[in-house]
C-alpha positions as CSV (number, residue, x, y, z in Angstrom):
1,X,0.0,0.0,0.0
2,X,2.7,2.5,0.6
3,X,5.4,1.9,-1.6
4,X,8.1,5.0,-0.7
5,X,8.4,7.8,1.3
6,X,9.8,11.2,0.6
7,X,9.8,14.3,3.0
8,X,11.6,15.3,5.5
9,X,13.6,13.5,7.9
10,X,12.1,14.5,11.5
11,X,14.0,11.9,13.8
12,X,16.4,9.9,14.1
13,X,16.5,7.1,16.9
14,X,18.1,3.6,15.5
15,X,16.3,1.7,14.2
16,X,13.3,4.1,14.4
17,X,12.8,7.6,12.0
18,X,10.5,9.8,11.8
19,X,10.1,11.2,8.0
20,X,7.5,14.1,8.2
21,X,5.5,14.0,4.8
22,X,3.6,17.1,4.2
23,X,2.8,17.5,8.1
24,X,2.1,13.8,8.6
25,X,4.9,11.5,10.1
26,X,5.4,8.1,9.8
27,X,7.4,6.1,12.0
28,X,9.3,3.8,9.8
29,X,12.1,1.1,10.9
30,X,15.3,1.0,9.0
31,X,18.1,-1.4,9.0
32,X,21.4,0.1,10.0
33,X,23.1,0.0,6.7
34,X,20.2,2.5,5.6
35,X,20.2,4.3,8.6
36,X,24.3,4.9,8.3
37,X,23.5,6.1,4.9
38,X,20.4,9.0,6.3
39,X,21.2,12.9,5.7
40,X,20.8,15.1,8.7
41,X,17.6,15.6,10.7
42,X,15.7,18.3,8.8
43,X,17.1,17.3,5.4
44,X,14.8,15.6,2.5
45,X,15.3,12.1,2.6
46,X,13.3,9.1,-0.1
47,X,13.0,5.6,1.7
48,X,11.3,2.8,-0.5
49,X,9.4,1.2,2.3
50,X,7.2,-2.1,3.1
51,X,4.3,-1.9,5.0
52,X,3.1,-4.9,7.5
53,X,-0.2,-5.0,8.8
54,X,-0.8,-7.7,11.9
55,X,-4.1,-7.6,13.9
56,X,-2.5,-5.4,16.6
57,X,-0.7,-2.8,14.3
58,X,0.6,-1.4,11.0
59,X,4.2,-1.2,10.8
60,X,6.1,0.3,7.9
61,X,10.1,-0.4,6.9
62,X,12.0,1.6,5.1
63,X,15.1,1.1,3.0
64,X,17.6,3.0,0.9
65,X,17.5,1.0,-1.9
66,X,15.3,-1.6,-3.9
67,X,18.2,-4.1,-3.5
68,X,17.1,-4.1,0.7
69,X,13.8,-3.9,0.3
70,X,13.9,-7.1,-1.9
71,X,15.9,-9.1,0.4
72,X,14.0,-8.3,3.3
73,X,10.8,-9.8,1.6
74,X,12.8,-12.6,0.8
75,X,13.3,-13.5,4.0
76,X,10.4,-12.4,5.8
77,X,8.8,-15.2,3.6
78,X,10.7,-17.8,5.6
79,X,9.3,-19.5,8.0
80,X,10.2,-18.4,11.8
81,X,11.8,-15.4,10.0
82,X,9.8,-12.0,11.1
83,X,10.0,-8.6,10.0
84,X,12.2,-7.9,13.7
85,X,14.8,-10.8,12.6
86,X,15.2,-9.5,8.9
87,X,16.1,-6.2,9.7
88,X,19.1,-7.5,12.3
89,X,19.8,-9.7,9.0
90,X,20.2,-6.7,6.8
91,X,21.5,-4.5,10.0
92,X,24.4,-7.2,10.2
93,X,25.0,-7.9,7.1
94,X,24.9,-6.2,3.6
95,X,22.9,-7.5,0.6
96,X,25.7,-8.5,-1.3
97,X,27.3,-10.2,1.9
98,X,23.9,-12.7,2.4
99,X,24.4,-13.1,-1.4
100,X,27.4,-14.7,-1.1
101,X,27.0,-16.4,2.3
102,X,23.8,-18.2,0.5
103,X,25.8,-19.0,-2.8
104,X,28.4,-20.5,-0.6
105,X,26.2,-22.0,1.5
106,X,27.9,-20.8,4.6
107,X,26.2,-21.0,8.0
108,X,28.8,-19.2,10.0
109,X,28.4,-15.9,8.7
110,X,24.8,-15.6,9.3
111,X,25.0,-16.9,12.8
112,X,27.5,-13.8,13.4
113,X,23.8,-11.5,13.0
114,X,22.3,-11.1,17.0
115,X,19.2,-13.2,17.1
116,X,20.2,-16.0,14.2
117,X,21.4,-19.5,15.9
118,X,22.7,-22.2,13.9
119,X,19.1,-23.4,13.1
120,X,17.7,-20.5,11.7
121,X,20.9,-19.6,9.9
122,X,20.7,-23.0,8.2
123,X,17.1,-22.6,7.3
124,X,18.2,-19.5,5.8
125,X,20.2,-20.8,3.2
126,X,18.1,-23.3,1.9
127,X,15.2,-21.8,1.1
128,X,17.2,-18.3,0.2
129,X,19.0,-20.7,-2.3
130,X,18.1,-19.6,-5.9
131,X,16.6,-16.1,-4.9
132,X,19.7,-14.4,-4.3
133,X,20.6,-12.9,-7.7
134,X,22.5,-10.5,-9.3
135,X,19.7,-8.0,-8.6
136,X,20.4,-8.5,-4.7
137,X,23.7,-7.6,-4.7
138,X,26.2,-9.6,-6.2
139,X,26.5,-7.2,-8.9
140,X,26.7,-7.5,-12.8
141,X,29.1,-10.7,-12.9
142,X,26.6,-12.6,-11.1
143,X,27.9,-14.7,-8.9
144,X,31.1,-15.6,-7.7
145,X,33.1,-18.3,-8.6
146,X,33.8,-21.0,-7.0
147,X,37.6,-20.1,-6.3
148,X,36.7,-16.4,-4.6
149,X,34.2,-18.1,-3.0
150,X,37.0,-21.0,-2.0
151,X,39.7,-17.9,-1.2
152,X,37.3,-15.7,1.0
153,X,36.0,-18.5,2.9
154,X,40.0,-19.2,3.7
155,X,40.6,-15.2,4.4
156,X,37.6,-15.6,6.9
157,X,39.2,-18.6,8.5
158,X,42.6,-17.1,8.8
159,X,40.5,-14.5,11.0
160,X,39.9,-11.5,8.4
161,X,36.8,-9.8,9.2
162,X,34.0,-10.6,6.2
163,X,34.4,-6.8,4.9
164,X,38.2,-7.3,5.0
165,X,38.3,-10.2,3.0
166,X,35.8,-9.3,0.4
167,X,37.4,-6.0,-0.1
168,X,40.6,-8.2,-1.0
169,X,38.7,-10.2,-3.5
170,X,38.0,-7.5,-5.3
171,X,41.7,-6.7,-6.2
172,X,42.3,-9.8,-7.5
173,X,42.2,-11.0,-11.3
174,X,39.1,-13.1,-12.0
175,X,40.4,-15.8,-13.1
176,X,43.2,-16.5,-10.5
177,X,43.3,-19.7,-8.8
178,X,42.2,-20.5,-5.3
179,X,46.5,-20.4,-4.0
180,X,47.6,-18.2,-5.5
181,X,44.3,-15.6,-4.9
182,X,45.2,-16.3,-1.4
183,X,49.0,-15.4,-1.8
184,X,47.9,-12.3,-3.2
185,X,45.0,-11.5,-1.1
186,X,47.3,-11.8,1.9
187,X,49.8,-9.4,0.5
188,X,46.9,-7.2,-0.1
189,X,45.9,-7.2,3.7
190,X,49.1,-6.6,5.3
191,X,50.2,-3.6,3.2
């Protein structure tokens, strides 16, 4: 019913805004990667938003860009997976980091998000398996191949936060094998 916002941002209280439309203001919850990205209070701000309505209340999300918004109806469609949980999800993570966790099928970096167990993180990736595209965030190469994948999951073992070791992917040629991407990754992350 209410697709996007735009006005004027009123408040700001993580996760919570207030964007004052024409003298009206809605309350609408953001994920912290949105919320990192607001202007100033009293600035004009456009949020594409989602609106649930339970029996007890009407609660819109907002979201800085259509990437977000789709991934959080992705996963509010799971199962044990509620509009609370996929905000931490997107709050933790960014689009193009669930992407990849789901391609790779890896467990541990979802459980890293505050409120996903081991459970849940596994349920997670099986029925987000397919849905993650390059329209959520894995940009226009699709996805990754199975040697980045194969390199960042070692970067992540070797203790490399998940934005450390993605950034080092990046630097790499595309067709460079699983050793030697990790030889050069490493030199990468100790210059």
């Amino acid at each position: 019913m209410i697709g996007r916002l735009q006005g004027v941002l009123a408040d700001k209280n993580p996760p919570q805004i207030v964007v004052d439309c024409n003298g009206v203001g809605y309350e609408v919850d953001v994920p912290m990667s949105t919320f990192y990205n607001l202007p100033a209070a009293g600035e004009k701000v456009t949020l594409l938003t989602h609106l649930v309505v339970r029996e007890d209340a009407q609660l819109l999300y907002g979201f800085g860009s259509s990437g977000e918004r789709e991934a959080f109806r992705q996963l509010i469609k799971i199962s044990g997976v509620g509009p609370r949980t996929a905000l931490s999800v997107l709050s933790g993570m960014s689009v193009a980091d669930i992407a990849q966790a789901v391609t790779a099928q890896d467990a541990g970096r979802l459980v890293k998000v505050p409120g996903i167990g081991k459970k849940t993180a596994e349920r997670l990736l099986l029925e987000l398996k397919g849905k993650f595209g390059p329209d959520l965030g894995l940009g226009a190469g699709g996805a990754t191949s199975d040697s980045q994948t194969d390199i960042l999951q070692a970067l992540v073992a070797l203790g490399y936060s998940d934005k450390e070791a993605a950034a080092s992917l990046k630097a790499l040629p595309k067709d460079v094998g699983v050793s030697e991407g990790i030889k050069l990754a490493l030199k990468a992350l100790n210059k």
